[in-house]
Structures are given as C-alpha cells and as structure tokens.
C-alpha positions in Angstrom: 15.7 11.4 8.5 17.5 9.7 11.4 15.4 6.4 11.2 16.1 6.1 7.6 19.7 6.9 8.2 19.3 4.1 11.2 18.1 1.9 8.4 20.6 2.1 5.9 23.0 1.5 8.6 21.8 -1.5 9.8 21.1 -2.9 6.0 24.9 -2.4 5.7 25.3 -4.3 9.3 26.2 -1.7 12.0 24.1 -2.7 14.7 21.3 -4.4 12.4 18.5 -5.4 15.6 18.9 -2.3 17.7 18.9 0.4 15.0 16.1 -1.7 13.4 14.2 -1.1 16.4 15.0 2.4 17.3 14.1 2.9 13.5 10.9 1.6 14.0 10.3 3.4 16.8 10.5 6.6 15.6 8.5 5.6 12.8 5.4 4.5 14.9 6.2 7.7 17.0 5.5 9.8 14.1 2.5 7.3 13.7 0.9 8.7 16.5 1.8 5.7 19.1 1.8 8.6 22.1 -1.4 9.5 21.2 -0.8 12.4 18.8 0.2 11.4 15.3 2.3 14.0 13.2 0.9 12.4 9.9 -1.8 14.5 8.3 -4.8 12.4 8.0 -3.7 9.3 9.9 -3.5 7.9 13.5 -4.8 9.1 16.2 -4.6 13.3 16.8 -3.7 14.1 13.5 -2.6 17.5 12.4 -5.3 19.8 10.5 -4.0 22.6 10.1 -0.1 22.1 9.0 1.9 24.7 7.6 1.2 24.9 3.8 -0.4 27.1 1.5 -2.0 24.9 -1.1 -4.1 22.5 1.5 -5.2 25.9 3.7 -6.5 27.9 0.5 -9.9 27.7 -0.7 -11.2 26.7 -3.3 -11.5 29.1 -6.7 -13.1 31.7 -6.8 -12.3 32.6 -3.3 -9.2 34.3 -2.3 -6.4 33.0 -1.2 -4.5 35.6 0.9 -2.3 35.9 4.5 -5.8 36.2 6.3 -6.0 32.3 5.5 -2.8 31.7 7.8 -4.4 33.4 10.7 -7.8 31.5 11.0 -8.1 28.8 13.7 -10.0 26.2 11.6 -8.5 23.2 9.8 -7.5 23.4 6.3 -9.8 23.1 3.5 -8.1 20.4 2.3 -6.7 17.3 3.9 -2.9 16.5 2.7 -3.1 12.8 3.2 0.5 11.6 4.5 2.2 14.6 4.7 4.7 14.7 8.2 4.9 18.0 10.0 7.6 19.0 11.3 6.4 17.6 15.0 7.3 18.5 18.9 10.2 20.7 20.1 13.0 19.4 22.5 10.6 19.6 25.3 8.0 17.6 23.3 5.2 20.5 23.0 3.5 20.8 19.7 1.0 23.6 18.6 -1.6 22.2 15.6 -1.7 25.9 14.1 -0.8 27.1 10.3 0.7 29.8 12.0 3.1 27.5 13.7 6.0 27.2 10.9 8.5 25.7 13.3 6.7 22.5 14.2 3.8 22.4 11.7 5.2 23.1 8.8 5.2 20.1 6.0 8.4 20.1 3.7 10.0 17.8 1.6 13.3 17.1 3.7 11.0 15.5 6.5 8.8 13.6 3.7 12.1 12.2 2.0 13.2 10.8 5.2 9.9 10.0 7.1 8.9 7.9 3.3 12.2 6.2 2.8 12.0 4.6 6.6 8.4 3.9 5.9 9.7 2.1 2.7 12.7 0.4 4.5 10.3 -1.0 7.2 7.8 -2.2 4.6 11.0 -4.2 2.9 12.0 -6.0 5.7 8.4 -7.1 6.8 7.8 -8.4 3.0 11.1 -10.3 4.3 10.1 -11.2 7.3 12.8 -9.4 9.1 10.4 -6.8 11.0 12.1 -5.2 14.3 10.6 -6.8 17.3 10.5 -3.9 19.9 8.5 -4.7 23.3 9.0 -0.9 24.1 10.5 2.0 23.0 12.9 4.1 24.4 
C-alpha cells in the first residue's frame, strides 16, 4: 500500500524520481527480486500454500474441512496474482496455510500491491519508468 501511496504522491509532485524509485522497488521486491516472490504463481519462489480457503480446498465431492489447513502440501489450486502478506520485520517468511500472519492473501494487500502495479504500468506506457540502479 505504501508504493501506491509513494505513487500518488509523486504524480502530485512530492518527490516525483525518488518515490518513483522506492515505488518500484518495493514492487519488484514483492516480484521476487531477492529471490523469493510473494506473488502466487509468479517469480521466482513463489508461495503455494497461502492462506485461503477456496485455493486450499478440493475439489467437489471431497470435503473441505480444518484438516485441509494442517497438511504440508501446496494448494490444490493455484491463485494466480494473489500477494501474501510477505516477511516479518526481521524478513523471515514461513510458505504454510497455517501461517495467517505472513501468508495470508486479502484484499487490503491486493488493492495496494494492483494499484502500484497499475501506476508503474502508466508511467512506462509514458515513458516515464523509475530508473533505479539498486535498491535500498
């Protein structure tokens, strides 16, 4: 939510290049540009067994039930583009459905994490994408 709110400053011209940048950064952190993505389905590392309920359950007739939270294996079903909610302070992350805190997918994250995306698509179409050499 911070990189879109890093946007939308910076489209009203507080600090426009270095919130553009930081933006960016924690966009193609998300991405998975440490090596671990917090995107399900995408980069490199990806989650597979977020936090949420419909993507974990099997499919009909089987039985959906708390015993599906406890297994250790991915989810049934892949949700393409969902964020999780991603590391703690100290930058440790646990790929578990069990894992609520970091793993969970919910829609403030999305909003935020779809809205940057969005903002960083515009201003590539206008060929104003951030130029960052490295990220903080």
């Amino acid at each position: 939510n911070m990189a879109a709110a890093a946007l939308l400053a910076a489209e009203s011209g507080v600090h426009p290049d270095t919130y553009r940048k930081w933006a960016m950064c924690q966009i193609h952190y998300a991405l998975g540009d440490t090596g671990r993505s917090f995107v399900v389905g995408f980069g490199e590392n990806p989650p597979v067994s977020p936090h949420h309920r419909s993507s974990s359950c099997p499919m009909e007739p089987a039985i959906c039930n708390m015993n599906i939270l406890h297994l250790p294996t991915a989810n049934v079903h892949t949700l393409y583009g969902a964020l999780v909610g991603g590391p703690g302070s100290s930058d440790n992350y646990k790929d578990s459905r069990e894992n609520y805190v970091n793993n969970e997918v919910a829609n403030d994250y999305n909003a935020g994490f779809q809205t940057a995306v969005a903002g960083l698509l515009h201003l590539c179409l206008n060929g104003e994408t951030p130029t960052a050499t490295t990220c903080p």
